[in-house]
C-alpha positions as CSV (number, residue, x, y, z in Angstrom):
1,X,97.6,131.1,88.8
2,X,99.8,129.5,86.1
3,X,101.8,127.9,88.7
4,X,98.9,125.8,90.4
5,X,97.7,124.8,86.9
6,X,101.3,123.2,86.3
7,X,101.4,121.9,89.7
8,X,97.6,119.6,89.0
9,X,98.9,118.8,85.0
10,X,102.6,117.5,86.3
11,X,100.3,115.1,88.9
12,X,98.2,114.0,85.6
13,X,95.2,116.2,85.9
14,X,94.1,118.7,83.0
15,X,92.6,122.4,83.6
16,X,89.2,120.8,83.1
17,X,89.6,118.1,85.8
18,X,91.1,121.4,88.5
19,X,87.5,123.2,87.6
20,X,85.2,120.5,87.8
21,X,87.2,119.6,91.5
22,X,86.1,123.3,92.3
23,X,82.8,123.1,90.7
24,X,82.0,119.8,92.8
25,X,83.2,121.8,96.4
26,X,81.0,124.5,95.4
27,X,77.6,122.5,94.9
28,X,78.7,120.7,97.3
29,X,78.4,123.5,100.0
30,X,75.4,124.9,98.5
31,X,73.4,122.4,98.6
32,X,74.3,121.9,102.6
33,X,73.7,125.4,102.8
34,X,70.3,124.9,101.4
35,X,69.8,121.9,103.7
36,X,70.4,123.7,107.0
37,X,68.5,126.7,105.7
38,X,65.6,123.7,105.0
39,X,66.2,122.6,108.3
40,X,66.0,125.7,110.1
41,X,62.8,126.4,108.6
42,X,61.2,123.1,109.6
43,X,62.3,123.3,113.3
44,X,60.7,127.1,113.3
45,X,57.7,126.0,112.2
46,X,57.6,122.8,114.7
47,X,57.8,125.1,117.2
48,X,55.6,127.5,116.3
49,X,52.4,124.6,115.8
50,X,53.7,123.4,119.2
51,X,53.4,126.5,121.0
52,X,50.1,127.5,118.9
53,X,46.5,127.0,120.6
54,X,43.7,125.3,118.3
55,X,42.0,128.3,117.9
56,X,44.7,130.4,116.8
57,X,45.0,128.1,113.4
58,X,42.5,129.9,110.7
59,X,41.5,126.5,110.0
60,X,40.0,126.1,113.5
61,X,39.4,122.6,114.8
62,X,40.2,120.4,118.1
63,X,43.1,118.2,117.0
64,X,44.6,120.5,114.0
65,X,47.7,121.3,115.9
66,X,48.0,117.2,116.1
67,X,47.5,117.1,112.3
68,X,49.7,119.8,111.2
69,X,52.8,118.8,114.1
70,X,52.3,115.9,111.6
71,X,52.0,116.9,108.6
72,X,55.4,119.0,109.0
73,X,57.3,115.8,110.5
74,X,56.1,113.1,108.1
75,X,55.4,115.7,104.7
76,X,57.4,118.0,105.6
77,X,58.7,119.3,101.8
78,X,55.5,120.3,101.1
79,X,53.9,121.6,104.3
80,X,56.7,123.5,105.5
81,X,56.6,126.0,102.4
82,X,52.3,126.1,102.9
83,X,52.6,126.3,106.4
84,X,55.0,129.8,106.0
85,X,53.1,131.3,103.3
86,X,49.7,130.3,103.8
87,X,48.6,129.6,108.0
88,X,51.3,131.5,109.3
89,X,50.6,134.6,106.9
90,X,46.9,134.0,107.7
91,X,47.3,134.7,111.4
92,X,49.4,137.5,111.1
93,X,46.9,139.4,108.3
94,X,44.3,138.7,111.0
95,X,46.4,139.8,113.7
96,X,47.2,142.9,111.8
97,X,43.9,143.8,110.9
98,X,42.0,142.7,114.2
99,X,40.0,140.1,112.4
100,X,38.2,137.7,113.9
101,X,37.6,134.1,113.1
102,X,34.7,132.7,111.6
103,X,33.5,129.9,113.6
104,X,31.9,126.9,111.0
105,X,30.7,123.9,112.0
């Protein structure tokens, strides 16, 4: 280990400037890591509003499939996170339990 450390000081870099390179490539990949985790989660629950019926949203309504497709494309930082741990925990509660949905209106 000596040996790379006298490698990066003979081309005019210190031991600080060799961990803060290696601190910068390791943000740096987790915060894409992060990001495609992000992403992954956003195109799940696309697909899962687009492939949900209007009745099947705890909310209930005729367009709220329409208002939460665009929610999660033009809000998405904070409806993605909602949409996982409030709507889609909601249905699957219900499912679980066979409750049924109270009609309001």
């Amino acid at each position: 280990m000596e040996n790379v450390f006298n490698i990066f000081t003979a081309a005019g870099l210190s031991s600080f400037a060799l961990i803060f390179i290696i601190f910068i490539f390791l943000f740096y990949f987790l915060m894409f890591g992060i990001g495609v985790t992000i992403f992954v989660f956003w195109i799940i629950a696309l697909v899962d509003v687009a492939k949900r019926k209007d009745d099947e949203f705890p909310s209930g309504g005729e367009n709220i499939r329409v208002v939460w497709i665009l929610l999660l494309i033009f809000i998405w930082v904070s409806s993605v996170p909602y949409y996982f741990l409030v709507i889609k925990n909601k249905t699957k509660t219900a499912k679980e339990t066979g409750e049924k949905k109270i009609e309001t209106k």
